[in-house]
N, CA and C atoms as an extended XYZ file, in Angstrom:
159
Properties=species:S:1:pos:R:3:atomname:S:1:resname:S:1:resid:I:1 pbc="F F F"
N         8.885       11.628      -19.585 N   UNK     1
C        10.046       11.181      -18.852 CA  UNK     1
C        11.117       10.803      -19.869 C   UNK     1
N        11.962       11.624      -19.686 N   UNK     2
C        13.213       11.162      -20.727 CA  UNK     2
C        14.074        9.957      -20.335 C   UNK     2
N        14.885        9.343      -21.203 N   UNK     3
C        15.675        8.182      -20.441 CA  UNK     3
C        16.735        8.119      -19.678 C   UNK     3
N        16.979        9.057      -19.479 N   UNK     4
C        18.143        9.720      -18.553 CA  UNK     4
C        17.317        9.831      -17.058 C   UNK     4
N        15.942       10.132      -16.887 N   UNK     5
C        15.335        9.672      -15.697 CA  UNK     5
C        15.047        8.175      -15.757 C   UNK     5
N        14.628        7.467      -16.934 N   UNK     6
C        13.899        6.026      -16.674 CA  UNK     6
C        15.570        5.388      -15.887 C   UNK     6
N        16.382        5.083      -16.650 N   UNK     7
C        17.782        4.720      -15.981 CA  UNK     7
C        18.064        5.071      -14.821 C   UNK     7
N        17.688        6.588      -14.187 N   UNK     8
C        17.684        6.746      -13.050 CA  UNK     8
C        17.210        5.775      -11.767 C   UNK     8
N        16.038        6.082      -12.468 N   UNK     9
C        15.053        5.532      -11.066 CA  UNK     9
C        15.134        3.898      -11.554 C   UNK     9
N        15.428        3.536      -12.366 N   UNK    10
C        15.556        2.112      -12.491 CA  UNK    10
C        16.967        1.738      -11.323 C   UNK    10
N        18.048        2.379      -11.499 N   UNK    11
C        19.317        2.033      -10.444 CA  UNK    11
C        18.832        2.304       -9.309 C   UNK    11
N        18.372        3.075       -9.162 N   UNK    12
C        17.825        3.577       -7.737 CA  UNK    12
C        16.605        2.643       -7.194 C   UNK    12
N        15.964        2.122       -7.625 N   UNK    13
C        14.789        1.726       -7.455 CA  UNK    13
C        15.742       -0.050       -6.588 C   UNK    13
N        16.838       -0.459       -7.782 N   UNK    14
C        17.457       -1.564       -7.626 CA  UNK    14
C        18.408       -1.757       -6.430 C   UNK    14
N        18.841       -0.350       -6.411 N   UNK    15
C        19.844        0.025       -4.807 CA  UNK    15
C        19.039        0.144       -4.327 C   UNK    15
N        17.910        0.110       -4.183 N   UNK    16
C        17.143        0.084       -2.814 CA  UNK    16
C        16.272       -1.291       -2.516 C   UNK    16
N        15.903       -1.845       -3.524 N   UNK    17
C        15.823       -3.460       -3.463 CA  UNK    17
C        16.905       -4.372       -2.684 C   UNK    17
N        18.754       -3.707       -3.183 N   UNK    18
C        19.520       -4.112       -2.571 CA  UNK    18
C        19.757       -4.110       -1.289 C   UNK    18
N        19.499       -3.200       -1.145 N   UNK    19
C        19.535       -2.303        0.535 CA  UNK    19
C        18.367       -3.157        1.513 C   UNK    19
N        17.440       -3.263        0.905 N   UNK    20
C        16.108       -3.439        1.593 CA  UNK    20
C        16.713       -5.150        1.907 C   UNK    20
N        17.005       -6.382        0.813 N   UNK    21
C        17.207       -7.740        0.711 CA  UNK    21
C        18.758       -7.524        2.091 C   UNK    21
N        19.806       -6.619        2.189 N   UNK    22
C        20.786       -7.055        3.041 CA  UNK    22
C        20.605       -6.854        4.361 C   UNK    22
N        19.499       -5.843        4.477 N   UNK    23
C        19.197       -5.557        5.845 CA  UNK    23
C        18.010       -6.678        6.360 C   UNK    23
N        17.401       -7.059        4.991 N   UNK    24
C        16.140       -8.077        5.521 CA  UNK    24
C        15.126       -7.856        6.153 C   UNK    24
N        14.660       -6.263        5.488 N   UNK    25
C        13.793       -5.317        5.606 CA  UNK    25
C        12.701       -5.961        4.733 C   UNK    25
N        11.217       -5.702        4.858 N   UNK    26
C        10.159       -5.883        3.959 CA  UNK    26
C        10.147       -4.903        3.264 C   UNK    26
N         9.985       -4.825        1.822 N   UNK    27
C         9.872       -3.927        1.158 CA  UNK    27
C         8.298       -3.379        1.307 C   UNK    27
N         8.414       -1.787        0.846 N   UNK    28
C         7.130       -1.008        1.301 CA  UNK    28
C         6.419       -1.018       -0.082 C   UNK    28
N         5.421       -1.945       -0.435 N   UNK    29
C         5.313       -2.667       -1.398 CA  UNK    29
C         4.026       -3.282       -1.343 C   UNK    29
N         2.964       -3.150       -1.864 N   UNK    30
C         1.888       -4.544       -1.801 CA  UNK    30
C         2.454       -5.831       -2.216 C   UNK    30
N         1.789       -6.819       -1.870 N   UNK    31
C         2.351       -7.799       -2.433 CA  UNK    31
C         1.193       -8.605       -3.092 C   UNK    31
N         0.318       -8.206       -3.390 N   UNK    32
C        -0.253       -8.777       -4.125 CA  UNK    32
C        -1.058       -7.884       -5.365 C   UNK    32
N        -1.092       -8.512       -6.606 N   UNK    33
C        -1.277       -7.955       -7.940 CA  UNK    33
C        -2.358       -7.105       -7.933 C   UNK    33
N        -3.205       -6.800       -6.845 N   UNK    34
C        -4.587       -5.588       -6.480 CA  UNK    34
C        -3.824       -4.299       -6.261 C   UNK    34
N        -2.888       -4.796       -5.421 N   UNK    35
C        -2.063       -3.157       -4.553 CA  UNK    35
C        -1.266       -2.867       -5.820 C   UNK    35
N        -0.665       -3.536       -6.630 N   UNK    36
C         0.271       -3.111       -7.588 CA  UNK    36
C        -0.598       -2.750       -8.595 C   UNK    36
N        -1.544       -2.914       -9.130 N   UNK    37
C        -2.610       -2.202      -10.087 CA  UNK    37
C        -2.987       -0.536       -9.524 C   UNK    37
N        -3.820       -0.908       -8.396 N   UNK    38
C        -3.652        0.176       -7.662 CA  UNK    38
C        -2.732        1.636       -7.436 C   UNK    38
N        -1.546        0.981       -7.303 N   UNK    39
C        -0.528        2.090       -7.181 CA  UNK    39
C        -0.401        2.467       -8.965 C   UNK    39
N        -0.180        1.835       -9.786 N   UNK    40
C        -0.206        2.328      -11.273 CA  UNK    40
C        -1.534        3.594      -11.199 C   UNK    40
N        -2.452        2.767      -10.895 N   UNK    41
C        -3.521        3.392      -11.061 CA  UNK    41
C        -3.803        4.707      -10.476 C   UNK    41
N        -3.271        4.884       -9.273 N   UNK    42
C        -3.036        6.281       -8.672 CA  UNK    42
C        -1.941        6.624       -9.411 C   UNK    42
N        -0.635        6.617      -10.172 N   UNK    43
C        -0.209        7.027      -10.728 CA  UNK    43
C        -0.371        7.733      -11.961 C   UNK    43
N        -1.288        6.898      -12.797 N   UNK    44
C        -1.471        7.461      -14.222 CA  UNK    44
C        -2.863        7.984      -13.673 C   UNK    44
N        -3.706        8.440      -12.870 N   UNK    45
C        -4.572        9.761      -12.374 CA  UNK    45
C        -3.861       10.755      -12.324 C   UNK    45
N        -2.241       10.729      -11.740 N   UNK    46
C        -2.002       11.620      -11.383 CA  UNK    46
C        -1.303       12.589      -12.487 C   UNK    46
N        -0.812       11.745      -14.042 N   UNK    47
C        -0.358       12.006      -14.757 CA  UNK    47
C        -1.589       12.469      -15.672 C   UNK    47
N        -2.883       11.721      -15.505 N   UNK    48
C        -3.834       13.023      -16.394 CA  UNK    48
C        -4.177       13.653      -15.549 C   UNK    48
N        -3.992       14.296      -14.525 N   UNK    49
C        -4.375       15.557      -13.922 CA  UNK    49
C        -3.594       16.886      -14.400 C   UNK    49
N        -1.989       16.348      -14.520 N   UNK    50
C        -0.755       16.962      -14.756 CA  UNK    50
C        -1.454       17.475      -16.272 C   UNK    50
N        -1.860       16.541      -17.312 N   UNK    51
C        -1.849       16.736      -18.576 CA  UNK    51
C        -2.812       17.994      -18.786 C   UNK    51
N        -3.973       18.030      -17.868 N   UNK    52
C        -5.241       18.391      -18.475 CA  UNK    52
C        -5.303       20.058      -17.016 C   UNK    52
N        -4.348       20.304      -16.628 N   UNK    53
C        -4.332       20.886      -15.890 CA  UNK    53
C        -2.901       22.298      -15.964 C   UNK    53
């Protein structure tokens, strides 16, 4: 991922934090530190699948 995407999805990620806090929407989100391991964790599977594939 080059930094021209990390910056991306970092603004984007934040406009939608924004979006989510004015409407007073729950974010689609675990909220506790199991679900957020979790989602990493399905993430970087999915990045050695990419690698080795």
């Amino acid at each position: 991922m080059g930094m021209n995407e990390m910056i991306l999805s970092s603004v984007v990620g934040l406009v939608i934090g924004i979006v989510f806090g004015v409407l007073k929407l729950p974010l689609p989100t675990p909220d506790k530190i199991e679900g957020v391991i979790a989602v990493i964790a399905v993430f970087a599977g999915m990045m050695l699948v990419k690698q080795f594939t």
